[in-house]
Backbone bond lengths (Angstrom), bond angles and torsions (degrees), N, CA, C in turn:
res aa  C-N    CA-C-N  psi(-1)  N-CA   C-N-CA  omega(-1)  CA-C   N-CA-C  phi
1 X - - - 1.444 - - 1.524 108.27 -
2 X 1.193 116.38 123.35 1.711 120.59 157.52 1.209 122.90 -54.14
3 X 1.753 104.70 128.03 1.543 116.26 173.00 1.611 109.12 -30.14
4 X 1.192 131.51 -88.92 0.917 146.06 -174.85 1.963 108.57 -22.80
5 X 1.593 110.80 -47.02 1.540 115.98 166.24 1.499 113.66 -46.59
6 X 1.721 107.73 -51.36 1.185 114.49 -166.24 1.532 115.06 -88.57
7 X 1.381 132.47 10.07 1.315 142.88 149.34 1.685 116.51 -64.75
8 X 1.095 97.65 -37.03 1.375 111.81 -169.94 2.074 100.62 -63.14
9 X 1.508 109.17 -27.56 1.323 108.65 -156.15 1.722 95.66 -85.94
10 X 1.167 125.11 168.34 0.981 152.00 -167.86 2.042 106.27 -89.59
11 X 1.043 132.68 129.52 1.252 154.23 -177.09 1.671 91.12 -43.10
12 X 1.276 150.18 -54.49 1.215 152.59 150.59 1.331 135.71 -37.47
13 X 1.527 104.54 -52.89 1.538 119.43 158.87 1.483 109.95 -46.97
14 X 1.259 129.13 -42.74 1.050 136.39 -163.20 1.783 112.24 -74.53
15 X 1.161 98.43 -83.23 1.720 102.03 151.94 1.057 109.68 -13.98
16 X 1.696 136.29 -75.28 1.104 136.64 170.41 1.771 117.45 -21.27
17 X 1.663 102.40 -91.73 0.843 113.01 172.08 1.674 120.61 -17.75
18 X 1.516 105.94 -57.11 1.996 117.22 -154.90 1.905 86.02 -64.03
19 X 1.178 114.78 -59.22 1.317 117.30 174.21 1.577 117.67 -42.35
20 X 1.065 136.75 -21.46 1.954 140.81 171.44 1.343 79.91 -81.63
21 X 1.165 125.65 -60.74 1.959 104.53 -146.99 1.151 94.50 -96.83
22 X 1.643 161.01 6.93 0.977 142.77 124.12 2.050 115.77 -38.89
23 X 1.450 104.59 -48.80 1.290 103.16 -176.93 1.284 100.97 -63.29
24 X 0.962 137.19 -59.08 1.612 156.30 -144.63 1.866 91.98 -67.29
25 X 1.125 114.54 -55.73 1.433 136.48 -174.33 1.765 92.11 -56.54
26 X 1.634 121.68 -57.32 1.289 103.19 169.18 1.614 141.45 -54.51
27 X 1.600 94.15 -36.09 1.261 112.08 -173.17 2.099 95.68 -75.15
28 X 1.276 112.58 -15.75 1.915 103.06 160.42 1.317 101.56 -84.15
29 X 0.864 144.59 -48.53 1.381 134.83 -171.07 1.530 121.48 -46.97
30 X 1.266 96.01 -63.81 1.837 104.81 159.08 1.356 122.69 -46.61
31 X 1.144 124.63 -31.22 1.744 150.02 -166.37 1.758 86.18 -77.64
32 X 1.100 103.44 -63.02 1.930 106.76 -175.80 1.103 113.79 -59.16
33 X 1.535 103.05 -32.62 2.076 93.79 -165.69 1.499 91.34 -90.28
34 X 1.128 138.23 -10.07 1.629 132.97 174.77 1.694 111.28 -90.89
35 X 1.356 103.91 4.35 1.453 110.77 -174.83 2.038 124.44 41.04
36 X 1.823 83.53 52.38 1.269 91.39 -163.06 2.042 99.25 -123.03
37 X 1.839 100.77 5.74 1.316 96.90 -149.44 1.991 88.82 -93.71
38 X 0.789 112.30 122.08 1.955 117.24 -173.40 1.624 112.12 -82.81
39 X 1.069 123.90 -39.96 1.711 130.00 154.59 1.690 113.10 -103.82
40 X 1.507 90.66 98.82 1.890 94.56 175.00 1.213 99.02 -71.96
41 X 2.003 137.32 -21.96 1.844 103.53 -171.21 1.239 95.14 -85.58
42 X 1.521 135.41 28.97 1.579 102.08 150.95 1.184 120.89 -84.64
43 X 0.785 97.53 -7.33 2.164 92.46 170.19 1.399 124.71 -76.76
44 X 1.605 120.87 -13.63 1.105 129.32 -174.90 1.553 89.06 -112.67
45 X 1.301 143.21 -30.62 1.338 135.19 161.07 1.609 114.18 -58.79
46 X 1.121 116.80 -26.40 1.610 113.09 165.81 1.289 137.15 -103.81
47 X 1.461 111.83 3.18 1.533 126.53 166.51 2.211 88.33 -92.89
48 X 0.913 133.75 -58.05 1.240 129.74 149.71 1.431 106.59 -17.09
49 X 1.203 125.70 -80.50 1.566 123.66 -151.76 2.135 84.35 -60.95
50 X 0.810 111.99 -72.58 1.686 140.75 -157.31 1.938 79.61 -28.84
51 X 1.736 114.22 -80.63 1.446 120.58 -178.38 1.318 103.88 -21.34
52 X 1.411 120.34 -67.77 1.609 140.81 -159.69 1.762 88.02 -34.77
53 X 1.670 108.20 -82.47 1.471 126.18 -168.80 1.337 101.69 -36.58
54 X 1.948 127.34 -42.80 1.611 115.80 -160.78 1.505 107.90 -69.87
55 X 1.759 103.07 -32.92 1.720 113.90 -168.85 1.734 110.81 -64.82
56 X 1.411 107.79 -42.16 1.658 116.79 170.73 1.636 116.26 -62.45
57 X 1.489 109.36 -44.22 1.845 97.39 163.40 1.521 107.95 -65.06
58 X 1.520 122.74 -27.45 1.884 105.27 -153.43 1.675 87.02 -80.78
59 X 1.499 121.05 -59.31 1.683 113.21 154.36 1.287 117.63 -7.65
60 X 1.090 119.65 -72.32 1.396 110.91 -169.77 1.545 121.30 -68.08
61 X 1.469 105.75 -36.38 1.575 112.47 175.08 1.256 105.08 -63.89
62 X 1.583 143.83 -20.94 1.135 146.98 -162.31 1.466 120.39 -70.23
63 X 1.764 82.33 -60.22 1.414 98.84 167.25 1.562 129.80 -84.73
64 X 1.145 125.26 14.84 1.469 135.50 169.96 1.058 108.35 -92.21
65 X 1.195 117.97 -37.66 1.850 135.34 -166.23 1.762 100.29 -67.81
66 X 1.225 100.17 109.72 2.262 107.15 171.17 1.265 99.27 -79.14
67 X 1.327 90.63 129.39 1.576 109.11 161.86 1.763 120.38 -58.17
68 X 1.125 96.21 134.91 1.706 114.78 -172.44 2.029 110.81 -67.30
């Protein structure tokens, strides 16, 4: 999914979301070590996607956060 898609989502959605492709990201991992996984760059496309989602919440926490 494109940054720009995933701006659009809601601070919850997101969470949501990071939590599926964390699972999903396990369920490749297992897929590889059983030598069953047929596209290995999805695992580096979903530690990618996963970063993407943490950088758009820390963004957002950034700018919510008042200066002291």
């Amino acid at each position: 999914m494109k940054a720009h898609e995933l701006r659009q989502l809601s601070d919850a959605e997101l969470l949501k979301r990071i939590a599926e492709e964390e699972q999903g990201l396990a369920n490749l991992r297992f897929q590889k070590v059983l030598g069953q996984l047929e596209k290995p760059h999805r695992i580096s496309a979903a530690r990618k996607d996963i970063a993407r989602m943490q950088s758009i919440l820390r963004e957002r926490s950034m700018t919510t956060k008042k200066p002291q």
